[in-house]
N, CA, C and O atoms as a CHARMM CRD file, in Angstrom:
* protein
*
  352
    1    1 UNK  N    -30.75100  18.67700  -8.17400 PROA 1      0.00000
    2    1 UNK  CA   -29.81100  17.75100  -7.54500 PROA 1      0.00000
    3    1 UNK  C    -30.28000  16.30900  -7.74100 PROA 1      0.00000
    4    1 UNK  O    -29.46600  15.53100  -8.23900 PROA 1      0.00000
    5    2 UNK  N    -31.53900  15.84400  -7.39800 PROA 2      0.00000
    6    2 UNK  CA   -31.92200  14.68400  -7.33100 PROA 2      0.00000
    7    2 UNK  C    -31.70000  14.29500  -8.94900 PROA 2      0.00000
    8    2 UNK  O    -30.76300  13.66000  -9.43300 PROA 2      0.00000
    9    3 UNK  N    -32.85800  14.87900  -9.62900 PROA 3      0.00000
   10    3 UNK  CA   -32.84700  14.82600 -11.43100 PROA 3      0.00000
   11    3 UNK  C    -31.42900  13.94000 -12.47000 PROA 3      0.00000
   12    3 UNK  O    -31.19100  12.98500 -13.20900 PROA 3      0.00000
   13    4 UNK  N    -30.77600  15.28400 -11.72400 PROA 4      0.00000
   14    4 UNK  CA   -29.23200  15.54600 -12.49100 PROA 4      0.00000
   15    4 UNK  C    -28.43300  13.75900 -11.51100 PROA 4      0.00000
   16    4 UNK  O    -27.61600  13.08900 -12.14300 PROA 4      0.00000
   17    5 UNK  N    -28.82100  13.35300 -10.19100 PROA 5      0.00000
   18    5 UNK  CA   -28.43500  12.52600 -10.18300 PROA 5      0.00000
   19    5 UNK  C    -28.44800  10.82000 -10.97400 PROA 5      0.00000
   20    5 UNK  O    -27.50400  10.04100 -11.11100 PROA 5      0.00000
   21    6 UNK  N    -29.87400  10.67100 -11.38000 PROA 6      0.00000
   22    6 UNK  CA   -29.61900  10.08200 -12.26200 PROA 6      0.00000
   23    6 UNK  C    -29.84500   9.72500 -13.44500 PROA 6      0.00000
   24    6 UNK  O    -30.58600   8.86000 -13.91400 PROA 6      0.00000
   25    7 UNK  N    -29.10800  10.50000 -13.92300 PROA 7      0.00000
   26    7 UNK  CA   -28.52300  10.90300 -15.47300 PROA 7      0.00000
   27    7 UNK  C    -26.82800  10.02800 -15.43200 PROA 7      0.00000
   28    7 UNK  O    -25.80800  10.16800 -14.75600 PROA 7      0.00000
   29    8 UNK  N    -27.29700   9.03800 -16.64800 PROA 8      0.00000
   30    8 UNK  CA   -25.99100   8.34400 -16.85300 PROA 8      0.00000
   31    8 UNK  C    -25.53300   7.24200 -16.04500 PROA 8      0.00000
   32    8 UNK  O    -24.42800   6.74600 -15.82500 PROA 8      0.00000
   33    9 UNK  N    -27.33500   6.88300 -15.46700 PROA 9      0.00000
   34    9 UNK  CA   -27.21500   5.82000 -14.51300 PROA 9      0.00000
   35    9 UNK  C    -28.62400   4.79300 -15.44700 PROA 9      0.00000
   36    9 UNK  O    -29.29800   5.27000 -16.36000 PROA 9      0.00000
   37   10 UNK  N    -28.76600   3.37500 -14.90900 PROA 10     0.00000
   38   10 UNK  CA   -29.24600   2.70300 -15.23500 PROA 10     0.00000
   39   10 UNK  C    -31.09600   2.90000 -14.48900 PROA 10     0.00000
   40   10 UNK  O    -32.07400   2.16300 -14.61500 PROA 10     0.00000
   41   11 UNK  N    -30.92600   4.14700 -13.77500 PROA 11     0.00000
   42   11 UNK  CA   -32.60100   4.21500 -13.35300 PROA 11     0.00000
   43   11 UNK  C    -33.32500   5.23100 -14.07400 PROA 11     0.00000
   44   11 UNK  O    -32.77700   6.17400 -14.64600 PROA 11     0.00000
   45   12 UNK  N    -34.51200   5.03100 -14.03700 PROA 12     0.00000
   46   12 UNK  CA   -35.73200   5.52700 -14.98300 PROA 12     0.00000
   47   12 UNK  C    -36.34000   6.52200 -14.16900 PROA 12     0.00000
   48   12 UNK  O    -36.12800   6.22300 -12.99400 PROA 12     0.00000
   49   13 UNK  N    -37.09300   7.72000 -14.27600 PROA 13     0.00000
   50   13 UNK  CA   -37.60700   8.36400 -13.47800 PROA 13     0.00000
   51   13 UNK  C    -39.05500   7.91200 -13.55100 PROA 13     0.00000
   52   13 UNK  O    -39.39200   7.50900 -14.66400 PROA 13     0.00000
   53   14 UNK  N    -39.85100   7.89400 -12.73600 PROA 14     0.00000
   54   14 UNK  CA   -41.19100   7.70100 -12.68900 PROA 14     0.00000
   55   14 UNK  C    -41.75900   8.46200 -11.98900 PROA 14     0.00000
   56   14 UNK  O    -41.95600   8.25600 -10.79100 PROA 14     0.00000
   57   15 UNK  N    -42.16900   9.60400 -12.68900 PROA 15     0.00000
   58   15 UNK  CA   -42.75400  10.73300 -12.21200 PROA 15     0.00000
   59   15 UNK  C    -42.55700  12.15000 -12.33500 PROA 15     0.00000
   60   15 UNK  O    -42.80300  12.63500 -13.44000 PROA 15     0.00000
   61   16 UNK  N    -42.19200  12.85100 -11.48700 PROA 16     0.00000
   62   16 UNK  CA   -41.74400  14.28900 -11.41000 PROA 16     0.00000
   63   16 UNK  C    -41.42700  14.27700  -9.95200 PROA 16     0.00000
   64   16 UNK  O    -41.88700  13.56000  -9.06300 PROA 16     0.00000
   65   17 UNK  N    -40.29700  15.49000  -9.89200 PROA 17     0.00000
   66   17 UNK  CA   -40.35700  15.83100  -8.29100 PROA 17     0.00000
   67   17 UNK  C    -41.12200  16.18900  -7.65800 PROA 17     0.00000
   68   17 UNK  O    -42.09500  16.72900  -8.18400 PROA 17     0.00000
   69   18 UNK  N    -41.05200  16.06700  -6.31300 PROA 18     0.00000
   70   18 UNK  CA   -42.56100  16.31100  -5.81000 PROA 18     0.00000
   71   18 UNK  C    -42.41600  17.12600  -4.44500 PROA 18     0.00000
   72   18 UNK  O    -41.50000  16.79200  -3.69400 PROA 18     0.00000
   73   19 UNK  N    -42.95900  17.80000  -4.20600 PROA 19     0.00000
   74   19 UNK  CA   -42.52200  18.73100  -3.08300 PROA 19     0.00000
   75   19 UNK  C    -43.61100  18.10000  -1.68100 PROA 19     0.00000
   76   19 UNK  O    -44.83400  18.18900  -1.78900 PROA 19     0.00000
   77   20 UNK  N    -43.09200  17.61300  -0.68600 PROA 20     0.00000
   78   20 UNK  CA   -43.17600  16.99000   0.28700 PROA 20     0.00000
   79   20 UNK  C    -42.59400  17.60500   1.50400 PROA 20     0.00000
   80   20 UNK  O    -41.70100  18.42500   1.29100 PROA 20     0.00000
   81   21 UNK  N    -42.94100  17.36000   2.82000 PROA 21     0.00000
   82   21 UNK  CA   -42.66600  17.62300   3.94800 PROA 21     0.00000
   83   21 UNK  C    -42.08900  16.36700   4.76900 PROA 21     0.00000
   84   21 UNK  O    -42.86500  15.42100   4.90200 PROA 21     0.00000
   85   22 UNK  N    -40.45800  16.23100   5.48600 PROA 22     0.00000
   86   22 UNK  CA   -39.61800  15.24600   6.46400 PROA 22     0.00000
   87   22 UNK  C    -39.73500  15.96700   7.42200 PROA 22     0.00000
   88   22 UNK  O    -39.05500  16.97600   7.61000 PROA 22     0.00000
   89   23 UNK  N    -40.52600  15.58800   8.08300 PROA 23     0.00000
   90   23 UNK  CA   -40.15800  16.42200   9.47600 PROA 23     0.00000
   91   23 UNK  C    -40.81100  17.53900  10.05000 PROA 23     0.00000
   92   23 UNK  O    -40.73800  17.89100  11.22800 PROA 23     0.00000
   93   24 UNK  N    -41.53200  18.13500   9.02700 PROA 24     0.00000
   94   24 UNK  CA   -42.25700  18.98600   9.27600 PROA 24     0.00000
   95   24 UNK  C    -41.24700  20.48800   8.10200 PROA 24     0.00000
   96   24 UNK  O    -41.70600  21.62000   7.95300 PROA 24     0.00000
   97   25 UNK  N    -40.23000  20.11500   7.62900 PROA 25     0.00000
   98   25 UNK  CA   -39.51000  20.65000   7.02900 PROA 25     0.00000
   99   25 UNK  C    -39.41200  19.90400   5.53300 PROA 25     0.00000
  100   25 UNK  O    -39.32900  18.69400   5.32400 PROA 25     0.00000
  101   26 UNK  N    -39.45500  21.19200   4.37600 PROA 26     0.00000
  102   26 UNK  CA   -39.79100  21.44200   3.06400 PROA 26     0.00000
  103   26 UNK  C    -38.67200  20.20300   2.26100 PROA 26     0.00000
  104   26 UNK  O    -37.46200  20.36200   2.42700 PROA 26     0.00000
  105   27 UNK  N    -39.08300  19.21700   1.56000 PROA 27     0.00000
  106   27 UNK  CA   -37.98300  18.55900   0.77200 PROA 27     0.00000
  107   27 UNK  C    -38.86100  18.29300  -0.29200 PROA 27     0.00000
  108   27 UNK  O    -40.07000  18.52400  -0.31900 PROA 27     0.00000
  109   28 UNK  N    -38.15400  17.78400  -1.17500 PROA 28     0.00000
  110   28 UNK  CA   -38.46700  17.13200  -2.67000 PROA 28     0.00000
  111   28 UNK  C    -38.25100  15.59700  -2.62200 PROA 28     0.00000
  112   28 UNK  O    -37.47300  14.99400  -1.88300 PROA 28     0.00000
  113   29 UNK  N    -39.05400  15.10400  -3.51000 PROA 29     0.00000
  114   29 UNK  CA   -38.94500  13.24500  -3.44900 PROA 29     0.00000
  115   29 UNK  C    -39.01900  13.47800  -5.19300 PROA 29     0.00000
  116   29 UNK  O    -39.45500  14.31800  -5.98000 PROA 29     0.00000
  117   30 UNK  N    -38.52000  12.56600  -5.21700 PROA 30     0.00000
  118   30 UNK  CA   -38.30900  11.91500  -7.35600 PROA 30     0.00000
  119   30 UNK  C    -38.14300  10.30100  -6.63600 PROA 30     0.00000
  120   30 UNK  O    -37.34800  10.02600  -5.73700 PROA 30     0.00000
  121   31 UNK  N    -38.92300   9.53000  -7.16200 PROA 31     0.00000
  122   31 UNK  CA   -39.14900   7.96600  -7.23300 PROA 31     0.00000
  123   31 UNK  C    -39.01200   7.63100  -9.06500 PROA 31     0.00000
  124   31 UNK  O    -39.74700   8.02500  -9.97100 PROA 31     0.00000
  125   32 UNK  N    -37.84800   6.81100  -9.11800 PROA 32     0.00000
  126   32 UNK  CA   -37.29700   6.13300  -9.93600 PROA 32     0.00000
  127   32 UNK  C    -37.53900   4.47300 -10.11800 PROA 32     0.00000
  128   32 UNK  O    -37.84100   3.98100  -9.03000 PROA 32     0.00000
  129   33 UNK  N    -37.48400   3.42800 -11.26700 PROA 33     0.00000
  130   33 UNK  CA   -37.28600   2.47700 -10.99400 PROA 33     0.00000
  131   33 UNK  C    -36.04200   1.93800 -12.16200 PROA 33     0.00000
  132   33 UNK  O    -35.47500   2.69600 -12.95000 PROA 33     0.00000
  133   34 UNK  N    -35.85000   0.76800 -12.06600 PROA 34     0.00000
  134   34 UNK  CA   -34.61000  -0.18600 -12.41400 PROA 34     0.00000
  135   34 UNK  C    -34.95200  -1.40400 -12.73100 PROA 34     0.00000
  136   34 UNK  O    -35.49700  -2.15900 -11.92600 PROA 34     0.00000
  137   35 UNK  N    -34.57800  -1.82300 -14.31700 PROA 35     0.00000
  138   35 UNK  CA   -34.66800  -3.05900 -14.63600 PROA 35     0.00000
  139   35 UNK  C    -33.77100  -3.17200 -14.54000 PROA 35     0.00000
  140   35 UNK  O    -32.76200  -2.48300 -14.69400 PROA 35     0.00000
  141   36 UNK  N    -34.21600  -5.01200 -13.98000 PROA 36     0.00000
  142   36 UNK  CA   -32.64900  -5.88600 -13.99600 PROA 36     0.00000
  143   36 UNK  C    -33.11700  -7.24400 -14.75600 PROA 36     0.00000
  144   36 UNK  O    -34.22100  -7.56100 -15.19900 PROA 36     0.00000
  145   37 UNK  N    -31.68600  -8.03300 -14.74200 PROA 37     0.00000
  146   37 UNK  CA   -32.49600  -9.33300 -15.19600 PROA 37     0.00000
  147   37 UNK  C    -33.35000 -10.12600 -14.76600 PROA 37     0.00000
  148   37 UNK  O    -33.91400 -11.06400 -15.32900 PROA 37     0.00000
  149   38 UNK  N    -33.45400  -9.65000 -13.54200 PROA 38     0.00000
  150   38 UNK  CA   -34.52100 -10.71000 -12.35500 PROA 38     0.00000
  151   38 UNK  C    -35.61900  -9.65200 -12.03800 PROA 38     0.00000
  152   38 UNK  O    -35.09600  -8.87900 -11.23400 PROA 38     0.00000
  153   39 UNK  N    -36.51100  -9.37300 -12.21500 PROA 39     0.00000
  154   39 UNK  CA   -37.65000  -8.33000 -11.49100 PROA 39     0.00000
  155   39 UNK  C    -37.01600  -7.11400 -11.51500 PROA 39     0.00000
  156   39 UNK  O    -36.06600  -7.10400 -12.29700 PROA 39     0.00000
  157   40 UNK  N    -37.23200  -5.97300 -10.86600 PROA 40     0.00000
  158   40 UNK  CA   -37.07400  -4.69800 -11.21400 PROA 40     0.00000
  159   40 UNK  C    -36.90700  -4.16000  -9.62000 PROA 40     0.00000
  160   40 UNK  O    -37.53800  -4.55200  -8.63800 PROA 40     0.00000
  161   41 UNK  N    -35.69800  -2.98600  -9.69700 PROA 41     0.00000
  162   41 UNK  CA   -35.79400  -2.59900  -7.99300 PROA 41     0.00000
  163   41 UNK  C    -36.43000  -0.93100  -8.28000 PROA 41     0.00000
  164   41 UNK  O    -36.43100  -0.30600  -9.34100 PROA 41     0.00000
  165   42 UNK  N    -36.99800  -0.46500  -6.78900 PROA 42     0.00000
  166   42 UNK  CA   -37.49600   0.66800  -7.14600 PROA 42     0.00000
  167   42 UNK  C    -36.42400   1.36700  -6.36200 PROA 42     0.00000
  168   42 UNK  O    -35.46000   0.84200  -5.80500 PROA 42     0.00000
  169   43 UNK  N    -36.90500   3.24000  -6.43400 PROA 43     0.00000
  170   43 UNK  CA   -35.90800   3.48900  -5.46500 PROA 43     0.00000
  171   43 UNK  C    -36.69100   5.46000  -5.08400 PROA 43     0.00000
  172   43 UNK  O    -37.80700   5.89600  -5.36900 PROA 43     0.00000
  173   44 UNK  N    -36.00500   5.86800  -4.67200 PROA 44     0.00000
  174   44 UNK  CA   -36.55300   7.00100  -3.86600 PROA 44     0.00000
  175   44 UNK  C    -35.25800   7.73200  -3.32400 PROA 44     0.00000
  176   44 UNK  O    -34.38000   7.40800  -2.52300 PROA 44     0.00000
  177   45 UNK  N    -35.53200   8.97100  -4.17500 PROA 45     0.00000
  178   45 UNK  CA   -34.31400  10.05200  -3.93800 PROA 45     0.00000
  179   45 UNK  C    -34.87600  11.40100  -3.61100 PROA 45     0.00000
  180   45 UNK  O    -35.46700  12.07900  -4.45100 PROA 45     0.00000
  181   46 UNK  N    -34.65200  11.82900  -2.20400 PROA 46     0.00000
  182   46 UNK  CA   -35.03700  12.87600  -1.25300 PROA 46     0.00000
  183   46 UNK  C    -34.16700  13.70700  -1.19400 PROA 46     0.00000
  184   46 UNK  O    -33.03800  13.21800  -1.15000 PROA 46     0.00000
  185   47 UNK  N    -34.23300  15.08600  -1.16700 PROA 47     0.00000
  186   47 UNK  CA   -33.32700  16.43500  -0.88200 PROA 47     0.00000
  187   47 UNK  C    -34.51500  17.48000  -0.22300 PROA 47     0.00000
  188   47 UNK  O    -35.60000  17.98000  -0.51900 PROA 47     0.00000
  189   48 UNK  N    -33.19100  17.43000   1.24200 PROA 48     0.00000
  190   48 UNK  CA   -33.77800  18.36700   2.46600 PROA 48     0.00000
  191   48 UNK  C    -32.70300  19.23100   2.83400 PROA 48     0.00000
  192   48 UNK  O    -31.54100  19.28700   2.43100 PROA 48     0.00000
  193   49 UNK  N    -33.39900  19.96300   3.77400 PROA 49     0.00000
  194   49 UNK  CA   -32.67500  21.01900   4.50400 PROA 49     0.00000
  195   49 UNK  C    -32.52900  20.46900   6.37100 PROA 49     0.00000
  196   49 UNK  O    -33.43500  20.35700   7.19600 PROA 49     0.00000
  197   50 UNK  N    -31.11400  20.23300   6.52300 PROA 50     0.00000
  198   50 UNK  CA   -31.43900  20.11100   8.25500 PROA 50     0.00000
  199   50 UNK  C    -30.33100  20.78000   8.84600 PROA 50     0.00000
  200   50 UNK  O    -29.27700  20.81400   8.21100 PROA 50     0.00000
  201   51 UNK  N    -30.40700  21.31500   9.96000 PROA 51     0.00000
  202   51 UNK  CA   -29.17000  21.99300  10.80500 PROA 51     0.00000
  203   51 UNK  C    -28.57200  22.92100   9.63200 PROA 51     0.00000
  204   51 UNK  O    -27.68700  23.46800  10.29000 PROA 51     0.00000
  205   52 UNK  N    -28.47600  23.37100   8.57200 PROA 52     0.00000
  206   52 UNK  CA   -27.97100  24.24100   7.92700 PROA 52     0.00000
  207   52 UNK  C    -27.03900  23.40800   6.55900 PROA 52     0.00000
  208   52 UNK  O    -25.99100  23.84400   6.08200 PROA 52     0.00000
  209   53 UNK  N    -27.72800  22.17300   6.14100 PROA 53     0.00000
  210   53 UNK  CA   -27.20900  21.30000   5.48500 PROA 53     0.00000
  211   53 UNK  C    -27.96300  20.68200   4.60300 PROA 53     0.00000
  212   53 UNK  O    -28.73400  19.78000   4.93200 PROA 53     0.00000
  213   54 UNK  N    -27.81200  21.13100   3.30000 PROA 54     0.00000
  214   54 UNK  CA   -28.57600  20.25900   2.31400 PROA 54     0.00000
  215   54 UNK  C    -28.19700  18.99700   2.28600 PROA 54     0.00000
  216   54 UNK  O    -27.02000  18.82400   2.59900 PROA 54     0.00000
  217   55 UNK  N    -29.05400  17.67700   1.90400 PROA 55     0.00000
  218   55 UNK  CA   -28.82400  16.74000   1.59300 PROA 55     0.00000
  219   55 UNK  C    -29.66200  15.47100   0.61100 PROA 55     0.00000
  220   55 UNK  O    -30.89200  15.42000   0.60000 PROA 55     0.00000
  221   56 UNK  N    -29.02100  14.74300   0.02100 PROA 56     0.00000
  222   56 UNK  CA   -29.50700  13.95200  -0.73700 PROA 56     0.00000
  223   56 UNK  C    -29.51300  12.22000  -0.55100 PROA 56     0.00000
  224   56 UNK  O    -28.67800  11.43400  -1.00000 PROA 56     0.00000
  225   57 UNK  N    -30.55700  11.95800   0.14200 PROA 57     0.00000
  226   57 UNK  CA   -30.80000  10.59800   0.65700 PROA 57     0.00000
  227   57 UNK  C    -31.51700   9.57200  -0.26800 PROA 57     0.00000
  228   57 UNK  O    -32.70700   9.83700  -0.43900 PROA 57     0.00000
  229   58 UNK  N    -31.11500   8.59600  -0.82500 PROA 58     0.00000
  230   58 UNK  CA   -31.25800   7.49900  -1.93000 PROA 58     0.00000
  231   58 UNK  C    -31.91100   6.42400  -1.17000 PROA 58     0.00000
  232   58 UNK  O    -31.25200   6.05600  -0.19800 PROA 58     0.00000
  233   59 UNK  N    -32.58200   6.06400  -1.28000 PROA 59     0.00000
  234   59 UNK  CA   -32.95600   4.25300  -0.48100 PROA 59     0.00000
  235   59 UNK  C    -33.73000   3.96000  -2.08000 PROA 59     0.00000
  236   59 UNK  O    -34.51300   4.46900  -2.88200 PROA 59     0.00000
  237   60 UNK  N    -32.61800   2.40100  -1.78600 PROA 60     0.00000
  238   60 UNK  CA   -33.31800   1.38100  -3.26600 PROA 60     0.00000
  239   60 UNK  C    -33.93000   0.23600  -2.37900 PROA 60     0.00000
  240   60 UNK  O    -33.52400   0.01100  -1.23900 PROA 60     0.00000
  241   61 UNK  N    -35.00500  -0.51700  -3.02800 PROA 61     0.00000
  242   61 UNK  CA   -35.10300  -1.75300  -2.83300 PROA 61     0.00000
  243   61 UNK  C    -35.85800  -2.59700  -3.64000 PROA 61     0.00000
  244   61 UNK  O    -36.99200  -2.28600  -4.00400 PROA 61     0.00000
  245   62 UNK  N    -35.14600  -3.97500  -4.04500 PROA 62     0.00000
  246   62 UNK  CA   -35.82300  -4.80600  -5.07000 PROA 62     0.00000
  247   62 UNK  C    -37.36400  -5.03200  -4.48500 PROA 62     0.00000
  248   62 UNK  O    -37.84200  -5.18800  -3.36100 PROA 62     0.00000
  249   63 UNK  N    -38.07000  -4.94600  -6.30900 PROA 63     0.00000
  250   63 UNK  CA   -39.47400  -5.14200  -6.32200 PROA 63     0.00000
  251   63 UNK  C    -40.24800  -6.50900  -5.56100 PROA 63     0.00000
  252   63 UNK  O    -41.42600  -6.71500  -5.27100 PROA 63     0.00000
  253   64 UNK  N    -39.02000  -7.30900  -5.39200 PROA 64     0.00000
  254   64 UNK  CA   -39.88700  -8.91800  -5.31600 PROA 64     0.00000
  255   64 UNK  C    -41.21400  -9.27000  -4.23300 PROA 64     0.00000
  256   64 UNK  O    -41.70500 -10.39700  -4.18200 PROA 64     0.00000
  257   65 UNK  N    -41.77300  -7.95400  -3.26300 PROA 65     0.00000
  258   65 UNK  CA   -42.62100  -8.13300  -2.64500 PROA 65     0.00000
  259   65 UNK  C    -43.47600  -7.46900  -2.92300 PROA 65     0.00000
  260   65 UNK  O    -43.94700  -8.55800  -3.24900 PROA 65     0.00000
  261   66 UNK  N    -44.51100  -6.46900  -3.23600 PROA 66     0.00000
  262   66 UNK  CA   -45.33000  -5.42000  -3.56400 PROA 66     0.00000
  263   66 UNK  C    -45.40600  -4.58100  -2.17200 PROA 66     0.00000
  264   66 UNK  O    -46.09200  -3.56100  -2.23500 PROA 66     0.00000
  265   67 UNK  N    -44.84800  -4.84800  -1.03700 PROA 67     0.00000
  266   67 UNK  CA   -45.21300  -4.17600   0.29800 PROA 67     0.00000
  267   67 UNK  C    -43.74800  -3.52100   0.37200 PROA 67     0.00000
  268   67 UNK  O    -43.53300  -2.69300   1.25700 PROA 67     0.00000
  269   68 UNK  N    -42.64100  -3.90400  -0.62100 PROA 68     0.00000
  270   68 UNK  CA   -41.35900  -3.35600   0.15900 PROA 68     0.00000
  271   68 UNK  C    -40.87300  -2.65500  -0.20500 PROA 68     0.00000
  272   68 UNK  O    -39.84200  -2.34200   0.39000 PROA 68     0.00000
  273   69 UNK  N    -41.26400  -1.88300  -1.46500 PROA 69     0.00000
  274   69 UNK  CA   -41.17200  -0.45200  -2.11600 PROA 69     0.00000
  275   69 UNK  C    -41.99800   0.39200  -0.86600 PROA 69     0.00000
  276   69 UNK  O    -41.38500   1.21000  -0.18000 PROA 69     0.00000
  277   70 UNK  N    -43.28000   0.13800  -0.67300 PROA 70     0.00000
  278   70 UNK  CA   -44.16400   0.93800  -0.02500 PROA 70     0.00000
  279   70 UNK  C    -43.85700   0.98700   1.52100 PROA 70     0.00000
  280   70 UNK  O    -44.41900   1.80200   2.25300 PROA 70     0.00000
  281   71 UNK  N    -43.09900   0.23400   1.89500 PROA 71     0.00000
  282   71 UNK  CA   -42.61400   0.07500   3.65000 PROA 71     0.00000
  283   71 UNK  C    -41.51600   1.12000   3.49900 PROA 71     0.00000
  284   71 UNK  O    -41.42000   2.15800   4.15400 PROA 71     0.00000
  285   72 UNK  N    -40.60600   0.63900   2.42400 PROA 72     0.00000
  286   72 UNK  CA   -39.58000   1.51400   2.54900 PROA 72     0.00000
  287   72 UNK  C    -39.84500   3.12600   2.33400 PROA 72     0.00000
  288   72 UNK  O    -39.44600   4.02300   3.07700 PROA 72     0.00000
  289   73 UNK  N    -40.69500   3.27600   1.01100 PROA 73     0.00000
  290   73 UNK  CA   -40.91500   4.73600   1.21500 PROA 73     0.00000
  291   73 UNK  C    -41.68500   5.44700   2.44300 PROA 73     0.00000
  292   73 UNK  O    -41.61600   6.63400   2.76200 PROA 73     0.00000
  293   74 UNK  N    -42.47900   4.36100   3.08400 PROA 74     0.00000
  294   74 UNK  CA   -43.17700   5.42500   4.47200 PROA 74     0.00000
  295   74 UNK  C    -42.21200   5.10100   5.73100 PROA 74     0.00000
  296   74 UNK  O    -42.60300   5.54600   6.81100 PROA 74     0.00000
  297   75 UNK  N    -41.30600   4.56200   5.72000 PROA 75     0.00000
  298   75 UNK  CA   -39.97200   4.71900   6.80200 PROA 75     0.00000
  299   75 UNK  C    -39.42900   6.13100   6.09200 PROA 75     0.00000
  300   75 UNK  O    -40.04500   7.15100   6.40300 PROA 75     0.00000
  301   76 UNK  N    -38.39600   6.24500   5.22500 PROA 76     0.00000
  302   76 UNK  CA   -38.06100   7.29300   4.84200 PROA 76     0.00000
  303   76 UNK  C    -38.93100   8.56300   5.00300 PROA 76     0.00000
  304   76 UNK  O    -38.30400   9.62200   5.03300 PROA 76     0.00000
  305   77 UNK  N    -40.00200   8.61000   5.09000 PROA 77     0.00000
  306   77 UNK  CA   -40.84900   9.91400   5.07500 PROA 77     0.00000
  307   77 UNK  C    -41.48200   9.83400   6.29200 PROA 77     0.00000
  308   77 UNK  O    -42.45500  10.58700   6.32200 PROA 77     0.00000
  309   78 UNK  N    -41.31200   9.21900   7.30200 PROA 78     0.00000
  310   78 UNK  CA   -41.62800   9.30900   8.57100 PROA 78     0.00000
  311   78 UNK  C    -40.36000   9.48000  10.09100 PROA 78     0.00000
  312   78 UNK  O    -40.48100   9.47500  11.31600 PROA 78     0.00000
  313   79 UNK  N    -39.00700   9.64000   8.94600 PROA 79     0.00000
  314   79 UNK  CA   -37.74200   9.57200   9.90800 PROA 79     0.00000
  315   79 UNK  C    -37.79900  10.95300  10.28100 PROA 79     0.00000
  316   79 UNK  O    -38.55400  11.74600   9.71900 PROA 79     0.00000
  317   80 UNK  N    -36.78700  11.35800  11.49300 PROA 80     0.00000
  318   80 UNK  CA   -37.02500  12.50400  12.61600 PROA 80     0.00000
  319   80 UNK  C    -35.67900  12.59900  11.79500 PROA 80     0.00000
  320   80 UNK  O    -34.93300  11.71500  11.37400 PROA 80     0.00000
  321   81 UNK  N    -35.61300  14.29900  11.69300 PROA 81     0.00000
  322   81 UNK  CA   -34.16700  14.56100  11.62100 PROA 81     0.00000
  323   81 UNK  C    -33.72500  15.91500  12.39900 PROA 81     0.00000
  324   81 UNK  O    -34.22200  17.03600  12.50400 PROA 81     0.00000
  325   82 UNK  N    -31.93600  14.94300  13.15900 PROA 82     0.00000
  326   82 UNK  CA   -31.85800  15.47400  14.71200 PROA 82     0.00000
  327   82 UNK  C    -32.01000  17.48100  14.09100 PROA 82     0.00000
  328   82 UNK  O    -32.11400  18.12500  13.04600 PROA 82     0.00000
  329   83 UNK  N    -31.92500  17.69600  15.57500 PROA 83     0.00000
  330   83 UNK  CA   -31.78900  18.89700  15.75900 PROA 83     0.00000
  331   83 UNK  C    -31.01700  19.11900  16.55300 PROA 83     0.00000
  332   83 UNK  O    -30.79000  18.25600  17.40100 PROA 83     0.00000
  333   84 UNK  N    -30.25800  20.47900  16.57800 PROA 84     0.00000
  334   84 UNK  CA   -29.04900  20.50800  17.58000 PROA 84     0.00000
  335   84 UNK  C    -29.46800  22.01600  18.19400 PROA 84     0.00000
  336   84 UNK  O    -30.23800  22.80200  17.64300 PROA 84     0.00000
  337   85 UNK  N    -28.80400  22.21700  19.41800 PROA 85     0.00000
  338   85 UNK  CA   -29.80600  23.51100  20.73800 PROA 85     0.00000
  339   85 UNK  C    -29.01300  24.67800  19.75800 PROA 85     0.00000
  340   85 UNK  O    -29.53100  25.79400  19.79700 PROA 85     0.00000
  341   86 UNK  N    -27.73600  24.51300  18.83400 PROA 86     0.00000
  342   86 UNK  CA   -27.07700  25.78500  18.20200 PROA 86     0.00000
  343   86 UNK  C    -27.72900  25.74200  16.56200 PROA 86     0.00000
  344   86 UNK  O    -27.53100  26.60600  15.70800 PROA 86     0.00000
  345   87 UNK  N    -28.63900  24.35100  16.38300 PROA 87     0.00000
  346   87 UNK  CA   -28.73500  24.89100  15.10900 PROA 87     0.00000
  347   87 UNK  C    -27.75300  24.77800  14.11100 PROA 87     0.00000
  348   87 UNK  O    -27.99800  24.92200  12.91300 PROA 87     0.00000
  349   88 UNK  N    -26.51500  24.49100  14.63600 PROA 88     0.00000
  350   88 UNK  CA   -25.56600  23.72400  13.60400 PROA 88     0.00000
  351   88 UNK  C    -25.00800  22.20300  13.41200 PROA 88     0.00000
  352   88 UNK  O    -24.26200  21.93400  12.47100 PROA 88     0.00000
């Protein structure tokens, strides 16, 4: 899912998927980046399992600080995701 997303887009993969834990629950991360004409943005594409729902969560953000690739990826990998008392 993540991979196949971008294909036929202007971002680069940097890396491999990587099998990681949100929550205490099993997901994959693929970190990509993006030239532009001004500096380069990075970005970070996650697929999890929650309440009975796969999903695929993207956060980009331009390179221009060296701290704001790295803020943004440890927000994303430190977010709670809800839970409901039925499980759906």
């Amino acid at each position: 899912m993540t991979t196949g997303s971008v294909t036929g887009t202007d971002w680069i993969v940097s890396g491999e998927l990587t099998n990681i834990q949100l929550d205490g629950r099993p997901a994959y991360r693929l970190l990509v980046h993006k030239r532009a004409p001004i500096g380069e943005s990075k970005g970070f594409g996650y697929v999890a399992e929650s309440n009975g729902y796969v999903f695929l969560l993207i956060g980009t953000v331009p390179d221009i600080h060296p701290e704001y690739p790295k803020e943004l990826q440890a927000s994303l990998e430190a977010m709670h995701l809800g839970r409901t008392e039925s499980g759906k």
